[in-house]
C-alpha positions as CSV (number, residue, x, y, z in Angstrom):
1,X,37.1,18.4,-5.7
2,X,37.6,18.9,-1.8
3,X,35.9,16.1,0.7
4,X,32.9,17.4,0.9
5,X,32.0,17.4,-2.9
6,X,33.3,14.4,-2.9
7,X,31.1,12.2,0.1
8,X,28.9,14.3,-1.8
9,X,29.5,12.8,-5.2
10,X,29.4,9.2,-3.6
11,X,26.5,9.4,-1.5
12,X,27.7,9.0,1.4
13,X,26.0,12.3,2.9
14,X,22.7,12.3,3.8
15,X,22.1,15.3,6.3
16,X,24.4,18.1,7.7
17,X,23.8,20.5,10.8
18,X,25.6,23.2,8.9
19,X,26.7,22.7,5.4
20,X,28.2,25.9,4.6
21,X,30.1,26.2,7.9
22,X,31.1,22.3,7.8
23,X,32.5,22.5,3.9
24,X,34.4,26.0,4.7
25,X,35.9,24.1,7.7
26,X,36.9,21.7,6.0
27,X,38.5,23.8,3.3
28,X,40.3,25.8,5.7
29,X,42.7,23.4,7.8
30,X,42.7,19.8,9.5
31,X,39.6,19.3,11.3
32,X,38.9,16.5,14.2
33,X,36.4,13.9,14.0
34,X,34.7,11.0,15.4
35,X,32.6,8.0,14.9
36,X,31.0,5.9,17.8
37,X,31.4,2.1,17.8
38,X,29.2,0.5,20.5
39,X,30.4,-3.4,20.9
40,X,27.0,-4.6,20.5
41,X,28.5,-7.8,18.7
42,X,31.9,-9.0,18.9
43,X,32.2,-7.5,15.4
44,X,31.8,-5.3,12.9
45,X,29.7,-5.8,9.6
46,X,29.2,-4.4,6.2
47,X,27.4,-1.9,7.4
48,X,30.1,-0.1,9.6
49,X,32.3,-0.4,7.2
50,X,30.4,2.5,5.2
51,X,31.2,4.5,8.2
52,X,35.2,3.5,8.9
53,X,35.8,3.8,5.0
54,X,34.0,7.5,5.0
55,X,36.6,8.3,8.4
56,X,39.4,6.8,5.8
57,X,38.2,9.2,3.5
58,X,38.5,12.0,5.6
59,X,41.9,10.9,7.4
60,X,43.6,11.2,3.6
61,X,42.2,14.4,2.7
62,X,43.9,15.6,6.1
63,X,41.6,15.3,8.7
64,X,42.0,13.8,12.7
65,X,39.8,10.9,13.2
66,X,38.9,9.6,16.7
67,X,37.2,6.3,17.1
68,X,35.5,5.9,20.0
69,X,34.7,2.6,21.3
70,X,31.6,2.6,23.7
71,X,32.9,1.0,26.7
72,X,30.2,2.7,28.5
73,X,27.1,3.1,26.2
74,X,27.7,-0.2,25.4
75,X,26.7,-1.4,28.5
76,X,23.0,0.3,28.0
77,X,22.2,-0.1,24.6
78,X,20.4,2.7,21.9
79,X,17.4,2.4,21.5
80,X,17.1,4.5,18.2
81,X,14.4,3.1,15.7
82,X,14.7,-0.5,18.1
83,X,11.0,-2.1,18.5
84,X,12.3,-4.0,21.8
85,X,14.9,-3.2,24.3
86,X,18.8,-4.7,23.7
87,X,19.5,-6.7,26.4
88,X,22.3,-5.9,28.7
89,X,25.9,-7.0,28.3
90,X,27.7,-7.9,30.9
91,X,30.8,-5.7,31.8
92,X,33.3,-8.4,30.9
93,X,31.3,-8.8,27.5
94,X,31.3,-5.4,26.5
95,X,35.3,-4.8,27.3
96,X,35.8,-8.3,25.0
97,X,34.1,-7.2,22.3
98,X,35.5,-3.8,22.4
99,X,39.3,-4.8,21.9
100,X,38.3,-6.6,19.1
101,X,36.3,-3.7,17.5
102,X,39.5,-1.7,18.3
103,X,42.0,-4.3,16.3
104,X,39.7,-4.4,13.6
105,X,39.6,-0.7,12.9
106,X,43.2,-0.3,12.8
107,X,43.3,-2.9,9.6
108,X,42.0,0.9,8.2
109,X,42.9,3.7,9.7
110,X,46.5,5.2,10.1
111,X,47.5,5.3,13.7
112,X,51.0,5.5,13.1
113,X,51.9,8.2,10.8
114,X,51.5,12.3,10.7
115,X,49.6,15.0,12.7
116,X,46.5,13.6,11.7
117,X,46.9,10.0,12.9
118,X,44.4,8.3,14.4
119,X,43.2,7.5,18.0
120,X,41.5,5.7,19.7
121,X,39.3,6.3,22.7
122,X,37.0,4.9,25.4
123,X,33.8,6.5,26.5
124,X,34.2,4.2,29.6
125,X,37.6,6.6,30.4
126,X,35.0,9.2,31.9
127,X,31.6,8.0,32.5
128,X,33.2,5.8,34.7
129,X,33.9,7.8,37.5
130,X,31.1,10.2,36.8
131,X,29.0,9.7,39.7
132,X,24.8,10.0,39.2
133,X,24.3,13.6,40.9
134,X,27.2,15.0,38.7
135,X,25.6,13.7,35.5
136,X,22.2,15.1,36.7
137,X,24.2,18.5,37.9
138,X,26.2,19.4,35.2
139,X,24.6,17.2,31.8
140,X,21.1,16.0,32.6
141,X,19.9,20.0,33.5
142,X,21.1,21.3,29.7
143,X,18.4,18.7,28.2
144,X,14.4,19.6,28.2
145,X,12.3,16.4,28.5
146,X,10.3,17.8,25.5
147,X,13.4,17.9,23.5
148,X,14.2,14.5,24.1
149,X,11.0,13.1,23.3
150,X,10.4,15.4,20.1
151,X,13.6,13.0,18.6
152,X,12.2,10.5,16.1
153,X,14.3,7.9,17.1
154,X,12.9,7.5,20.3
155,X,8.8,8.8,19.8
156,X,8.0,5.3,18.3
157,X,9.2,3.3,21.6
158,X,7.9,5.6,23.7
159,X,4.2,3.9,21.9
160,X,5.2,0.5,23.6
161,X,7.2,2.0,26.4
162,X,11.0,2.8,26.7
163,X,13.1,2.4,29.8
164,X,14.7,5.6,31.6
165,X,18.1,3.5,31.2
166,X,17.8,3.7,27.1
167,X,15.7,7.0,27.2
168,X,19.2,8.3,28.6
169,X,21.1,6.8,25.8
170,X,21.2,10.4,23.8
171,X,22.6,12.2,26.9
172,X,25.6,9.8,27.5
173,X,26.2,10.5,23.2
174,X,25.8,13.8,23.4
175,X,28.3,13.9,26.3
176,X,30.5,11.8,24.2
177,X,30.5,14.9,21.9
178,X,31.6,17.5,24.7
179,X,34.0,15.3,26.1
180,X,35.9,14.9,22.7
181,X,35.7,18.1,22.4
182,X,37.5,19.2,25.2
183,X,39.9,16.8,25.7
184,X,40.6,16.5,21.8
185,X,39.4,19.5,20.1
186,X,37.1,17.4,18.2
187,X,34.1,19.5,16.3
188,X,32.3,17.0,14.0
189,X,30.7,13.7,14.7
190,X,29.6,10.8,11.9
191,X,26.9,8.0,12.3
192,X,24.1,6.8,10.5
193,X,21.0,8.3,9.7
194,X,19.3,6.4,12.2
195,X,21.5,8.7,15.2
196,X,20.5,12.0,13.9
197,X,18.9,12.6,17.0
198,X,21.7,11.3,19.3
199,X,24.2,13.3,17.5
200,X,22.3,16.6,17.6
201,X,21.7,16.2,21.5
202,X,26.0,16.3,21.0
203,X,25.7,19.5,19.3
204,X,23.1,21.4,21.3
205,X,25.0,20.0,24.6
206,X,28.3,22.2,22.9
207,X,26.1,25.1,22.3
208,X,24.7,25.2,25.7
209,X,27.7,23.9,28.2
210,X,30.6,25.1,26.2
211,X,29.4,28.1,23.8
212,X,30.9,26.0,20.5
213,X,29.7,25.0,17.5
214,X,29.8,21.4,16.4
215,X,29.3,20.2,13.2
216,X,27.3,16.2,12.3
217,X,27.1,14.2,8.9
218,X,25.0,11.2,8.8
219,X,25.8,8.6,6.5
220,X,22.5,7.3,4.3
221,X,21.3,4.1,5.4
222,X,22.4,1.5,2.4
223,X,20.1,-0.4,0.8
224,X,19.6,-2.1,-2.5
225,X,17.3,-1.4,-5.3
226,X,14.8,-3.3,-3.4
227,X,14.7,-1.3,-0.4
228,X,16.1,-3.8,1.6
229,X,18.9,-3.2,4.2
230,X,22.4,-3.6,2.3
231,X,24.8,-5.8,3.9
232,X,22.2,-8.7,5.1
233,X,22.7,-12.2,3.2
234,X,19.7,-14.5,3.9
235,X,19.1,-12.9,7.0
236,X,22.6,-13.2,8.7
237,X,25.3,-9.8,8.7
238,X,28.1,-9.8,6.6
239,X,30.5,-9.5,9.3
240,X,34.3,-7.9,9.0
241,X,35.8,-10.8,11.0
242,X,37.1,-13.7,8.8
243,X,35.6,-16.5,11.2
244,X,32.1,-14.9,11.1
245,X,32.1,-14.5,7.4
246,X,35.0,-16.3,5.2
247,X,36.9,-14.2,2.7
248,X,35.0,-16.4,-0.3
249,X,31.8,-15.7,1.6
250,X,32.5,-12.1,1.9
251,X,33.9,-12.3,-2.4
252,X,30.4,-14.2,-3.5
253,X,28.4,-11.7,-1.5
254,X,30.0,-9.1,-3.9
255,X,30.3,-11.2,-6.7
256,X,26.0,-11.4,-6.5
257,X,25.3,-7.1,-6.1
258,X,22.2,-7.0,-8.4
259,X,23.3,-5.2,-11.1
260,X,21.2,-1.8,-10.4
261,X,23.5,-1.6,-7.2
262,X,26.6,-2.5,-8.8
263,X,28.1,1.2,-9.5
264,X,26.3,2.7,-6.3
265,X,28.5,0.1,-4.0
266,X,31.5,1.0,-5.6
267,X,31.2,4.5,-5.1
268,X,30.6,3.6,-1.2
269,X,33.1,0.9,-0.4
270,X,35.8,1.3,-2.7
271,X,38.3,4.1,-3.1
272,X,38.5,4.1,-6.7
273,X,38.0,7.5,-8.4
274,X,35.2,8.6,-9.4
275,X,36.4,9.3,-13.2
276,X,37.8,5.1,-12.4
277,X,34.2,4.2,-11.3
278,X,32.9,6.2,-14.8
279,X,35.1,4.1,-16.7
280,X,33.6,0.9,-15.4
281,X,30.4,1.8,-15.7
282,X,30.4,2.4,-19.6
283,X,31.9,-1.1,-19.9
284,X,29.3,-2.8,-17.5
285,X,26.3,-1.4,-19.6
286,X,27.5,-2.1,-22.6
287,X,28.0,-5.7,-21.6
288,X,26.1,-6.4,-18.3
289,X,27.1,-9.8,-18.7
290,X,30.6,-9.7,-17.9
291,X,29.9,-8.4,-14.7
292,X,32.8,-6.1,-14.5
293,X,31.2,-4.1,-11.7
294,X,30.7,-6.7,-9.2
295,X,34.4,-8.5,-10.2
296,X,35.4,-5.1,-9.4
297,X,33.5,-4.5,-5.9
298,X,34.2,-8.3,-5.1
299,X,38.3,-7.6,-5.5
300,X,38.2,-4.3,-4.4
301,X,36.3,-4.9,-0.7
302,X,37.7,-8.2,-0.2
303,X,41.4,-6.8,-0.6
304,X,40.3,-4.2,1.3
305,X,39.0,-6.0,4.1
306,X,41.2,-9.0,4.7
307,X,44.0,-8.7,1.7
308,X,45.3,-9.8,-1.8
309,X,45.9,-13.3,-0.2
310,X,43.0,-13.8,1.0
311,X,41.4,-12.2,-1.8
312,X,43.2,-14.9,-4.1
313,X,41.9,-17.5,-2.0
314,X,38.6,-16.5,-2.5
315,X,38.9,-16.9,-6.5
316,X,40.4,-20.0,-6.6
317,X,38.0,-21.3,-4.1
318,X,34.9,-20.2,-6.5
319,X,37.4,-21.2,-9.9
320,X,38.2,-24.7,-8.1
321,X,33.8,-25.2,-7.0
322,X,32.1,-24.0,-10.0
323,X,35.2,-24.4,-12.8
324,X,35.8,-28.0,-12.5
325,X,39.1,-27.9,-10.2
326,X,41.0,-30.3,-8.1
327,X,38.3,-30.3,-5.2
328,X,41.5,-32.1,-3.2
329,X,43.7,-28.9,-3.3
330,X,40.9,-27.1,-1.2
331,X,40.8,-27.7,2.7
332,X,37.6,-28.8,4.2
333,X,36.4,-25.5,5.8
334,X,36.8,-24.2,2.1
335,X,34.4,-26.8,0.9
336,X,31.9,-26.1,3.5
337,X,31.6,-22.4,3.2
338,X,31.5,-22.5,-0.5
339,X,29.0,-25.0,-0.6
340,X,27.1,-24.4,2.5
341,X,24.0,-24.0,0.3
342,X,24.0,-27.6,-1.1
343,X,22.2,-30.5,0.5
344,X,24.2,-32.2,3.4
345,X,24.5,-35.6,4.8
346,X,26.1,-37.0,7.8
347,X,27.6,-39.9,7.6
348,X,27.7,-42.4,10.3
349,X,30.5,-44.1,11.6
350,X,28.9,-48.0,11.0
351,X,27.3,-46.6,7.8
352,X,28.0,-49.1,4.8
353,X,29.9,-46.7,2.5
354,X,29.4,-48.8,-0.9
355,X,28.6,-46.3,-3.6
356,X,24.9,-47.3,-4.3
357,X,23.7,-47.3,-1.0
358,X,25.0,-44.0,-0.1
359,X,23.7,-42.7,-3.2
360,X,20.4,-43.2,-1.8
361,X,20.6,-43.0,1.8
362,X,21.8,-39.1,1.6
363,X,18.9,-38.7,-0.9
364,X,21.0,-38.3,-3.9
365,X,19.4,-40.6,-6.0
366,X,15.1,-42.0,-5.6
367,X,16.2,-46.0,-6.0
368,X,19.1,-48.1,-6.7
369,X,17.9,-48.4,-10.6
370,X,18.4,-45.2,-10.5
371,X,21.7,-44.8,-8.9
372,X,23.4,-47.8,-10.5
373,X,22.3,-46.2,-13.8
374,X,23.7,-42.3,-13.2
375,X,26.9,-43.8,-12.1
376,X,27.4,-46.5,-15.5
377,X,26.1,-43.4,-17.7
378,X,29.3,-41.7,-15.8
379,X,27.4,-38.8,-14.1
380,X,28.9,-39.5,-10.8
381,X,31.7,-37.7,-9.9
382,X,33.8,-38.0,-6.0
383,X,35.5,-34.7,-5.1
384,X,35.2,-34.0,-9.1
385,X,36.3,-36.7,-10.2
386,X,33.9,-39.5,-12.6
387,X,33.5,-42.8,-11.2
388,X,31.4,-45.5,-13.6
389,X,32.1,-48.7,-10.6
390,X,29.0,-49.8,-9.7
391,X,31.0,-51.9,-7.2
392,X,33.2,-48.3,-5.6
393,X,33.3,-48.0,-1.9
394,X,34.6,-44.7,-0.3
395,X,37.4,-44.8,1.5
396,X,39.7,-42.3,4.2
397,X,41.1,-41.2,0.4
398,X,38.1,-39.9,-0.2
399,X,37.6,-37.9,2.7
400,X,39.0,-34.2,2.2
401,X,40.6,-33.1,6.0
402,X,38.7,-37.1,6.9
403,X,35.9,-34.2,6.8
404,X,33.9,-34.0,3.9
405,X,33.2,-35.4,0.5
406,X,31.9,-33.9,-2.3
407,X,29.3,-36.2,-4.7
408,X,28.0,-34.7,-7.7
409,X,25.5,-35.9,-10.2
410,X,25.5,-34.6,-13.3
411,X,26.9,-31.1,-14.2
412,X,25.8,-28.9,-11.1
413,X,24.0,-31.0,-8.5
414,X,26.5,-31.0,-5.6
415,X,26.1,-33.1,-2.3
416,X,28.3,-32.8,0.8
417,X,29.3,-35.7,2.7
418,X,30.2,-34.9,6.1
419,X,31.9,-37.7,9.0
């Protein structure tokens, strides 16, 4: 199968300027791509990852990529399918948040080894000393004002009103395109659905300044079976940097794919094969249960993403939580990120620390009746372990890190102190 059949098979293509041109040149020898990264954040989420595995994809079948980092389009912001403006970045921000876009994509991409080795570039390297007049002169005169408005990503803010500084957003993209293209020989562009219409304004700027043909793929935008944008946990990004979103954070995100997403993810963000992927899906159906697909996805992107070690971590994190391990052998942070969803409760630093009475005052227990009969009856537990002292006070032992401590009552009601 070449690597067009396959994004194909994996649904990772959603439209194509040229399909029959694009697969044949792709068939025929090593063609150069790219894929913008604007550093709107100060990094990357699960849903650029969609887009950096697909360039992976095409590196080992024997493609060039080029990742661009928007040093300069950064600094304006696209407004594609946006209801309100971004708001600027400063310059200082924007070069930041760049380097660490650029370290993050070489955790993927080979910049080392072959012909086809990856690079990395900065649309900052010549907008920079583009001055106004030669943008107007020799870009701004190949684009048509109706041709810019007839893109859908911008007709729905140009209903509440859209400043000339975004409406110029798809010129500076397209030019991205020509530039690539002549310094680097590069001929097709990736992005998301939502850029069709920056991308095109690449290709019709080829056409008309440079007489080439340029070929774009857009990714599909991922969702689950719900319709609801794929990559979002209770309304916060899944992001690719560790101290965003923790390894066991990133492995219980996978480890929770509803089960009608299950095969689709791994088809997108895993390089298993797709005869692998068939394999796994005959077992998942036949015994949902198990939840093969999602123990698959969960080892699979976490490895990916941040390694076997960390990877590990993550399961004996969830196996020490949920499995009735040595809460002790965990560190603090551990503690909090796995059980960020529980009830908290800071402690003070004069609080009376006697069993009973902090049983009630963090709300773990309605009355002391109540409290000094859970704990006789032995469903107290302290970091895990059963305490049946009515009489107990905590003490700097049972402070995890002098950070936390975990309280239980009964067999899944967990409470975090925190000091």
């Amino acid at each position: 199968m070449n690597i067009f059949d396959e994004l194909k098979a994996r649904g990772l293509i959603f439209q194509t300027t040229d399909e029959e041109l694009l697969r044949k040149a792709l068939t025929e020898g090593m063609v150069s791509y790219y894929v913008g990264y604007d550093p709107t954040a100060d990094s990357l989420h699960l849903g650029n990852l969609v887009l950096i595995l697909t360039m992976r994809r095409l590196q080992l079948a024997g493609h060039k990529p080029y990742a661009l980092v928007g040093g300069a389009t950064g600094l304006i912001g696209d407004p594609s399918f946006k209801d309100d403006e971004r708001s600027l970045q400063t310059k200082e921000t924007v070069t930041e948040w760049s380097g660490k876009i650029r370290s993050q994509l070489e955790r993927f991409l080979d910049f080392e080894n072959g012909e086809n080795k990856a690079e990395m570039t900065n649309n900052y390297n010549w907008f920079e000393n583009l001055t106004f007049i030669d943008f107007l002169r020799d870009v701004g005169k190949y684009f048509t004002v109706n041709y810019m408005i007839s893109k859908e990503s911008v007709k729905k803010r140009m209903e509440t009103g859209i400043s000339y500084t975004e409406f110029a957003y798809q010129i500076m993209q397209g030019y991205d395109f020509y530039e690539l293209n002549q310094l680097h020989n590069v001929t097709l562009q990736l992005g998301g659905s939502d850029q069709w219409g920056n991308m095109t304004a690449g290709t019709e700027l080829l056409r008309r300044k440079a007489d080439k043909q340029g070929h774009v793929i857009t990714i599909p935008l991922i969702t689950d079976s719900t319709g609801k944008k794929f990559g979002k946990s209770e309304g916060n990004a899944i992001w690719l940097d560790a101290e965003k979103t923790s390894p066991y954070e990133m492995y219980q995100f996978w480890l929770n794919v509803d089960d009608a997403d299950a095969i689709k993810m791994l088809k997108i963000f895993t390089f298993l094969t797709l005869g692998e992927i068939e394999e796994i899906r005959i077992k998942f159906e036949a015994a949902p249960h198990e939840r093969l697909a999602q123990k698959t996805l969960a080892k699979e992107v976490v490895t990916l993403v941040h390694g076997t070690e960390a990877y590990e971590h993550a399961v004996e994190i969830t196996q020490v939580l949920f499995g009735g391990g040595d809460l002790k052998a965990l560190e603090a942070k551990d503690i909090l990120a796995g059980l960020k969803a529980v009830p908290h409760y800071t402690v003070s630093a004069d609080q009376d620390l006697s069993l009973v009475e902090l049983l009630i005052s963090a709300g773990i227990e309605s009355s002391k009746r109540q409290a000094r009969e859970d704990i006789t009856n032995g469903a107290i537990y302290i970091n895990g372990e059963r305490l049946t002292d009515l009489t107990y006070t905590l003490s700097a032992a049972d402070k995890i890190d002098g950070q936390v401590t975990v309280i239980r009552r009964g067999k899944k009601k967990n409470f975090v102190l925190t000091y």
